[in-house]
One Martini backbone bead per residue (centre of mass of N, CA, C, O) as a GRO file, in nm:
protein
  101
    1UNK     BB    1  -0.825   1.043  -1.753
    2UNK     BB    2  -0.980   1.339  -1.815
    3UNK     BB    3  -1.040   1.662  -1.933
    4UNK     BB    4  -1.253   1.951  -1.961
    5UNK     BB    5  -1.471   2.134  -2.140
    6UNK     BB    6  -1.572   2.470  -2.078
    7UNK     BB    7  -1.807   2.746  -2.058
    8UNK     BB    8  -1.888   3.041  -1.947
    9UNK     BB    9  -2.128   3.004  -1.826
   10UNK     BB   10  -2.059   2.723  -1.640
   11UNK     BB   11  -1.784   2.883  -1.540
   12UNK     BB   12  -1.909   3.147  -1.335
   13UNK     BB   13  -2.034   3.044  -1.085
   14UNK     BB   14  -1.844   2.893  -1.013
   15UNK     BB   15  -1.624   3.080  -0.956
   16UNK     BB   16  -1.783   3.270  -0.787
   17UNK     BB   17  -1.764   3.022  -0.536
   18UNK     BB   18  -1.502   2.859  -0.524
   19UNK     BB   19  -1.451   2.624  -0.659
   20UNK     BB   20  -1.212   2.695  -0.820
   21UNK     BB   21  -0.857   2.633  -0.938
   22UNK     BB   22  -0.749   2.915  -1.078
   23UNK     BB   23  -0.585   2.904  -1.397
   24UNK     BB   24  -0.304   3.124  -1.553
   25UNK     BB   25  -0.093   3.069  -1.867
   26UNK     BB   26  -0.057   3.375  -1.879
   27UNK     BB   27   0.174   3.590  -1.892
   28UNK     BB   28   0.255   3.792  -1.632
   29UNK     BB   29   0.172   4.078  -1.788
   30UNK     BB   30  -0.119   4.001  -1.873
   31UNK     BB   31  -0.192   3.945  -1.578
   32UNK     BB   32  -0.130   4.206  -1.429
   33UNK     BB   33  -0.357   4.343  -1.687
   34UNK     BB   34  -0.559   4.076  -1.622
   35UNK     BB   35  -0.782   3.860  -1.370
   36UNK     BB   36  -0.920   3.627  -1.270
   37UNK     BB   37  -1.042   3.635  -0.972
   38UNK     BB   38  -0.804   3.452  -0.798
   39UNK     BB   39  -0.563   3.341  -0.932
   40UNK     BB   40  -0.305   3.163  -1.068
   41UNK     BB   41   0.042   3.245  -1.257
   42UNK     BB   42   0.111   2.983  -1.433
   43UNK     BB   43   0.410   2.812  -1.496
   44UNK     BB   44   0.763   2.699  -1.484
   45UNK     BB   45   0.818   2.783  -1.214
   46UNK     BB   46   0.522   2.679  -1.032
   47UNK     BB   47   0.433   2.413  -1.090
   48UNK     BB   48   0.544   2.217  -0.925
   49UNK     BB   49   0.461   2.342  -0.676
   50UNK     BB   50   0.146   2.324  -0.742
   51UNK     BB   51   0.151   1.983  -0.742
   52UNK     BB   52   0.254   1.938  -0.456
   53UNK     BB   53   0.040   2.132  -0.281
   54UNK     BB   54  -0.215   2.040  -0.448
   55UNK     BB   55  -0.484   1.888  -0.425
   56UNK     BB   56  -0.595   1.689  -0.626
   57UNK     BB   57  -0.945   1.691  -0.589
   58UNK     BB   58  -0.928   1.955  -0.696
   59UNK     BB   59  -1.077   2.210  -0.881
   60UNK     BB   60  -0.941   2.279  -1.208
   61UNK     BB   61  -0.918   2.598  -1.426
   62UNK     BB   62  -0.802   2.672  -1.689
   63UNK     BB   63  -0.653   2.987  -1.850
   64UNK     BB   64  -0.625   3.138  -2.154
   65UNK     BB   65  -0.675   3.337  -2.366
   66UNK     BB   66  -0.883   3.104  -2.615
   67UNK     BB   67  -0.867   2.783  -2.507
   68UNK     BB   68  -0.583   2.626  -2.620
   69UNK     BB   69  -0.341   2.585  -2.413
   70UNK     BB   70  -0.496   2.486  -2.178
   71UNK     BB   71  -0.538   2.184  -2.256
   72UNK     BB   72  -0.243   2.063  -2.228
   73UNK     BB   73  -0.237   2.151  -1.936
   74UNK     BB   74  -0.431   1.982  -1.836
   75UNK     BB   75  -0.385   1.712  -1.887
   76UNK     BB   76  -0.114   1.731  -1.717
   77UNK     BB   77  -0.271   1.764  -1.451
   78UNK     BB   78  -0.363   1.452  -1.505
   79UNK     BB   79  -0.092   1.324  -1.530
   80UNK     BB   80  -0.023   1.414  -1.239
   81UNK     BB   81  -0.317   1.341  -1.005
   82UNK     BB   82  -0.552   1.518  -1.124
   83UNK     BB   83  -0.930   1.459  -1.160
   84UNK     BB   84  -1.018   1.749  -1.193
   85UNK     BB   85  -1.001   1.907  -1.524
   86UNK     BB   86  -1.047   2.234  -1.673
   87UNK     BB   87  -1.124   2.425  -2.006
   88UNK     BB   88  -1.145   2.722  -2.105
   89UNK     BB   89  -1.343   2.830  -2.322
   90UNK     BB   90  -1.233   3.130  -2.446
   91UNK     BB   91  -1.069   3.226  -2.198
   92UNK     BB   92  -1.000   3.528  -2.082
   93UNK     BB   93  -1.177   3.669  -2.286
   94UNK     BB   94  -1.463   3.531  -2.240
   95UNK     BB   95  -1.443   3.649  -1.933
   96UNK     BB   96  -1.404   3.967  -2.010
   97UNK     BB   97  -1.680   3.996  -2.202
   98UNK     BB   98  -1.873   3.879  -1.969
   99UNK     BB   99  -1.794   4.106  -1.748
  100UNK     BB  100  -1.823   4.358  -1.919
  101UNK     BB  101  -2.178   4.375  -1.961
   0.00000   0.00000   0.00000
């Protein structure tokens, strides 16, 4: 099983749905001052917890800057025994330019 990998217009109808457990895996402080509604600010703090609680079936959302290091985390969170697990192609930036509009 793989990660997939989404562009901003495809995975913005899904967010407003709360289709995904959408995942921030930026900074805390960068997380602090702006972050996709709703998601969650995934960390190596609090991974293992989310891996144990989170229903493997659900539908996860990975998010970084520009959706460079979103893909690592995907891979791993299906290595771990997720298995719809997407990387927002431009993160948390296309998102922000997409919603500025």
């Amino acid at each position: 099983m793989e990660f997939q990998r989404i562009d901003i217009n495809t995975a913005i109808p899904r967010i407003d749905k709360d289709d995904f457990i959408v995942v921030d895996i930026r900074d805390r402080e960068s997380f602090l001052l702006g972050h996709i509604n709703g998601s969650i600010n995934l960390s190596n703090r609090n991974m293992n917890d989310f891996i144990l609680n989170t229903q493997k079936e659900k539908s996860i959302l990975v998010c970084c800057y520009h959706g460079n290091s979103s893909q690592s985390v995907a891979k791993f969170l299906v290595s771990s025994g997720f298995n719809d697990v997407y990387s927002l192609d431009g993160g948390y930036e296309a998102w922000k330019n997409k919603k500025d509009k």
